[in-house]
PDB file of N, CA, C and O in Angstrom, chain B, residues numbered from 101:
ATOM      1  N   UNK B 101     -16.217  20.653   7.947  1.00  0.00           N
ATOM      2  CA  UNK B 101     -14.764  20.613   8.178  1.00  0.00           C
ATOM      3  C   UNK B 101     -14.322  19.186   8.462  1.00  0.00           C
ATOM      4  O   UNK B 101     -15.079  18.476   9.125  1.00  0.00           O
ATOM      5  N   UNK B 102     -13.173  18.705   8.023  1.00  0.00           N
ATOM      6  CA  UNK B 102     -12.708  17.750   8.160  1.00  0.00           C
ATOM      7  C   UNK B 102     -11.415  17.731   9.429  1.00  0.00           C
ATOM      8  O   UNK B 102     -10.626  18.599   9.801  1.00  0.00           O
ATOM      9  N   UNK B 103     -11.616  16.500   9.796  1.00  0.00           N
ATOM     10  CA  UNK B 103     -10.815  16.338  11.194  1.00  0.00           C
ATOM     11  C   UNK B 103      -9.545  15.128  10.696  1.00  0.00           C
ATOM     12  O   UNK B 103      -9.581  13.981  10.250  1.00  0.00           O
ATOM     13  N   UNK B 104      -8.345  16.215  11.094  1.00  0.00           N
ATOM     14  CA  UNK B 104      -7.119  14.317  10.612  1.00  0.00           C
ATOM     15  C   UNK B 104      -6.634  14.428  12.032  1.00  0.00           C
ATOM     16  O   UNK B 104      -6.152  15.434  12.553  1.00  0.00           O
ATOM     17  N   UNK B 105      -6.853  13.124  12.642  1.00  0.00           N
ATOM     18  CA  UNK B 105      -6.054  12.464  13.577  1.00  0.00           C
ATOM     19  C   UNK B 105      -4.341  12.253  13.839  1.00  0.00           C
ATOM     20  O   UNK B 105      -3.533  12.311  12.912  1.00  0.00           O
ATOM     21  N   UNK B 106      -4.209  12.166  14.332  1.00  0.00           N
ATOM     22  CA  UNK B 106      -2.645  11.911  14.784  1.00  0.00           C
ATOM     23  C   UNK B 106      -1.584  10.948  13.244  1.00  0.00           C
ATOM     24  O   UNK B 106      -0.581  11.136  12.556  1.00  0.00           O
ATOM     25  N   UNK B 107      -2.754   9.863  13.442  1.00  0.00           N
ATOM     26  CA  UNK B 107      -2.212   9.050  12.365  1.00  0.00           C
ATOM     27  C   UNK B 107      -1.699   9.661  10.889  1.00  0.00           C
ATOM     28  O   UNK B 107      -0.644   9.403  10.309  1.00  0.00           O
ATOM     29  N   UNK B 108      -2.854  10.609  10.442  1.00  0.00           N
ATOM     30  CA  UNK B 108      -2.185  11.628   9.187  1.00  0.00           C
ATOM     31  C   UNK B 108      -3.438  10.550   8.947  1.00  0.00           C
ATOM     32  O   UNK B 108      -2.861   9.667   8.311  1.00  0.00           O
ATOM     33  N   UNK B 109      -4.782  10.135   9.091  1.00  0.00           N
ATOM     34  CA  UNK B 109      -5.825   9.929   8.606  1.00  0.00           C
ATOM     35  C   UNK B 109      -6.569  11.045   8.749  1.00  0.00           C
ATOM     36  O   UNK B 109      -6.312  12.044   9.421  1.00  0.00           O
ATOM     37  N   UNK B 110      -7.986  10.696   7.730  1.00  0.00           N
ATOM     38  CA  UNK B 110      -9.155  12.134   7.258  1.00  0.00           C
ATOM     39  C   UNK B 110     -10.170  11.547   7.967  1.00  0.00           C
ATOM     40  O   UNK B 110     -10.299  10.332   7.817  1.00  0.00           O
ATOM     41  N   UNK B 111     -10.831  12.049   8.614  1.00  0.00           N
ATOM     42  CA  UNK B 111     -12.583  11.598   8.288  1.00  0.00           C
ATOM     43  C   UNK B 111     -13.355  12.369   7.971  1.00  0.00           C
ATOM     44  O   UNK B 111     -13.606  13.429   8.543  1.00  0.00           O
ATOM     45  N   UNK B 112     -13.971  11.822   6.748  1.00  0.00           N
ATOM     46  CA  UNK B 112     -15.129  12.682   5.979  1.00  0.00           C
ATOM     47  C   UNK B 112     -16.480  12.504   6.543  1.00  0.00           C
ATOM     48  O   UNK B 112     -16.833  11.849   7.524  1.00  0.00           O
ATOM     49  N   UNK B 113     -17.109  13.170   5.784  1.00  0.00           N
ATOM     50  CA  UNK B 113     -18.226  13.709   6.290  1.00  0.00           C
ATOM     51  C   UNK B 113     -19.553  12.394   6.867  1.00  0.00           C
ATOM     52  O   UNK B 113     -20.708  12.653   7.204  1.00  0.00           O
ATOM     53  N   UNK B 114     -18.841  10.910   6.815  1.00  0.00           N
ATOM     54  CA  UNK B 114     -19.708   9.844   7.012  1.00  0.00           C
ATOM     55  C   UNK B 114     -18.689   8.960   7.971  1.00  0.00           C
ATOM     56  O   UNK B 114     -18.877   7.774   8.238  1.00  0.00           O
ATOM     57  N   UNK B 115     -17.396   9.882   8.517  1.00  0.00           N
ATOM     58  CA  UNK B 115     -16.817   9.075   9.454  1.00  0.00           C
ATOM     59  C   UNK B 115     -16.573   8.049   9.463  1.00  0.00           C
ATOM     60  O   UNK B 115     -16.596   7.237  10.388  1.00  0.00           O
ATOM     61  N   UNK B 116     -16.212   7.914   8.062  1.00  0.00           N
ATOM     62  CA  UNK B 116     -14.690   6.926   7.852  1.00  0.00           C
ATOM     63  C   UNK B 116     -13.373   7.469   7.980  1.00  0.00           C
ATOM     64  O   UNK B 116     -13.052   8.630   8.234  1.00  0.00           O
ATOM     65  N   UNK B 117     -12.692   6.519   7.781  1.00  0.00           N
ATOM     66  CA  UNK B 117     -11.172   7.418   7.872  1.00  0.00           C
ATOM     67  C   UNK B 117     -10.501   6.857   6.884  1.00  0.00           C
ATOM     68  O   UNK B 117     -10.232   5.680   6.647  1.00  0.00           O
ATOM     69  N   UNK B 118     -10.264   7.850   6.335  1.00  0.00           N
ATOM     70  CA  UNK B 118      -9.225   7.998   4.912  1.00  0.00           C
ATOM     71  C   UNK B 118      -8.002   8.412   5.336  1.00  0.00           C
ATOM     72  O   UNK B 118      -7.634   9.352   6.040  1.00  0.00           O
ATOM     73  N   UNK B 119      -7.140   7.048   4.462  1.00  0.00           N
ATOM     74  CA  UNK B 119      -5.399   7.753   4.592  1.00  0.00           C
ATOM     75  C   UNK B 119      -5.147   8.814   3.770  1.00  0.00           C
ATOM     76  O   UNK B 119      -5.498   8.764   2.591  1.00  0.00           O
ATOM     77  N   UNK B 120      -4.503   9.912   4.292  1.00  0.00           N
ATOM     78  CA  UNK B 120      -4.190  11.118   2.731  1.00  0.00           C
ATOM     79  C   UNK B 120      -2.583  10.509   2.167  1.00  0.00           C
ATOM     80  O   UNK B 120      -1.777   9.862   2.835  1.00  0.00           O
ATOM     81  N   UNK B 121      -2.500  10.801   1.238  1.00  0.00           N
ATOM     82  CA  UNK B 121      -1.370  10.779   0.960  1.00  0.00           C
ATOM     83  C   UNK B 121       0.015  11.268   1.725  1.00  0.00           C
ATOM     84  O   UNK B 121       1.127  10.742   1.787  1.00  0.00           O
ATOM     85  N   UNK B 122      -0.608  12.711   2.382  1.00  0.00           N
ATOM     86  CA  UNK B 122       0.480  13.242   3.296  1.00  0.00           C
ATOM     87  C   UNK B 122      -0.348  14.491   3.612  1.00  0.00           C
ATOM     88  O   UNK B 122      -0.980  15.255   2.883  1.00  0.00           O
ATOM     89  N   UNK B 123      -0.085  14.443   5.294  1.00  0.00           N
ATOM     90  CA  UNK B 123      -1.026  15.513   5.631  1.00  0.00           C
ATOM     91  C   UNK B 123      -1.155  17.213   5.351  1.00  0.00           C
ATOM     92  O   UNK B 123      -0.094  17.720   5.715  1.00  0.00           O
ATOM     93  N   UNK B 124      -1.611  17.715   5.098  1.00  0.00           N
ATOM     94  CA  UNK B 124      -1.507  19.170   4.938  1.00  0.00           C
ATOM     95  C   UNK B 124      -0.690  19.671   5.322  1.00  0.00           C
ATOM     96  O   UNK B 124       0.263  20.064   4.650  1.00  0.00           O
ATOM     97  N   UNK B 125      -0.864  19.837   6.826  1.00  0.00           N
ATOM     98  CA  UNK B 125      -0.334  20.781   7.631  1.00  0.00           C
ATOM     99  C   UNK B 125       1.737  19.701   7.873  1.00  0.00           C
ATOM    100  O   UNK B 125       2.017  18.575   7.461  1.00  0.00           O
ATOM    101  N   UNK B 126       2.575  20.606   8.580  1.00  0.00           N
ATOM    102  CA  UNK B 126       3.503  20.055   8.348  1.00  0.00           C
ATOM    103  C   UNK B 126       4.147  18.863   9.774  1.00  0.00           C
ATOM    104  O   UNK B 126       3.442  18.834  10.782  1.00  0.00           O
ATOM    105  N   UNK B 127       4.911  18.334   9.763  1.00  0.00           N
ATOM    106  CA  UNK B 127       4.750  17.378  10.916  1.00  0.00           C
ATOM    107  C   UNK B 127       5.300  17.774  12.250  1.00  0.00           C
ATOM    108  O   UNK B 127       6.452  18.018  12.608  1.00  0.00           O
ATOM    109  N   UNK B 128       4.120  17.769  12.906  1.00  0.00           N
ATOM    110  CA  UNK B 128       3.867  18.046  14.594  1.00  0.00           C
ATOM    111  C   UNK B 128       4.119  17.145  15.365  1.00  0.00           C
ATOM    112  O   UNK B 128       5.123  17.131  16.076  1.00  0.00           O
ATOM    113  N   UNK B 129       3.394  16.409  15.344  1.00  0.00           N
ATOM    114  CA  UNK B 129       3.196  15.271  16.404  1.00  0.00           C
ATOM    115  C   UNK B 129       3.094  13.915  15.811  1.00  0.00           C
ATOM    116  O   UNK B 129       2.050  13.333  15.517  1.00  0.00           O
ATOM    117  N   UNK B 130       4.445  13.438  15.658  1.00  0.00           N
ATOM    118  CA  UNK B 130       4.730  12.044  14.223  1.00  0.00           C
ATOM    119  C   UNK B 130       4.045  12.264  13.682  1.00  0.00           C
ATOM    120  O   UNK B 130       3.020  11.953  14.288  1.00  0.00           O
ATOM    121  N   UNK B 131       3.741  12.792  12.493  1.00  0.00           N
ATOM    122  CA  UNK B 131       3.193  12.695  11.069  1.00  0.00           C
ATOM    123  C   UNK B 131       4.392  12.157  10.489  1.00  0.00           C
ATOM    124  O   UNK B 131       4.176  11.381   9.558  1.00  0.00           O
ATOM    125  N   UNK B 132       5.549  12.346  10.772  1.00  0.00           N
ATOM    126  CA  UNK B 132       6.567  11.653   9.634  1.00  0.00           C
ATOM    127  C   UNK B 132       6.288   9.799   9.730  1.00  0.00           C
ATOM    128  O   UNK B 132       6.878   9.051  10.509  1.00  0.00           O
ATOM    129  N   UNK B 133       5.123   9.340   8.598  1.00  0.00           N
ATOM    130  CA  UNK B 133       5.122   7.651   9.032  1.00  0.00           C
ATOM    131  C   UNK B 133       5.163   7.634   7.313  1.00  0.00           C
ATOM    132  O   UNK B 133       4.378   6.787   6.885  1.00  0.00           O
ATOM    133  N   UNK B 134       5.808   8.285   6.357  1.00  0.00           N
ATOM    134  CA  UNK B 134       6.086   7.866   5.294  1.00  0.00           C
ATOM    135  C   UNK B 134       7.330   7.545   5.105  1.00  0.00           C
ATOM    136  O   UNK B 134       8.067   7.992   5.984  1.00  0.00           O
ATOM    137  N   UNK B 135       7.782   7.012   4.389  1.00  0.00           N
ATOM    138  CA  UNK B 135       9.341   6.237   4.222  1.00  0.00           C
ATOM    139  C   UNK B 135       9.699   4.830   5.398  1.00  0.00           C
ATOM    140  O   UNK B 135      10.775   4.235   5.341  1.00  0.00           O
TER     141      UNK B 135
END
C-alpha cells in the first residue's frame, strides 16, 4: 500500500516521494496546491 502525505506526494515501495498529478482522494487537509 502506498502512503500520500499531506503534500499530495506518493511514496512507493523504496520510499521516495513522488508528486501525483492530483491526489486521489478529494481535498481534506490543503490538497488544493494546484493552480
Amino acid at each position: 500500500l502506498q502512503d500520500i502525505d499531506s503534500d499530495g506526494l506518493i511514496f512507493n515501495n523504496q520510499g521516495r516521494r513522488e508528486r501525483l498529478p492530483w491526489p486521489p482522494r478529494p481535498a481534506v487537509t490543503g490538497f488544493k496546491r494546484q493552480g
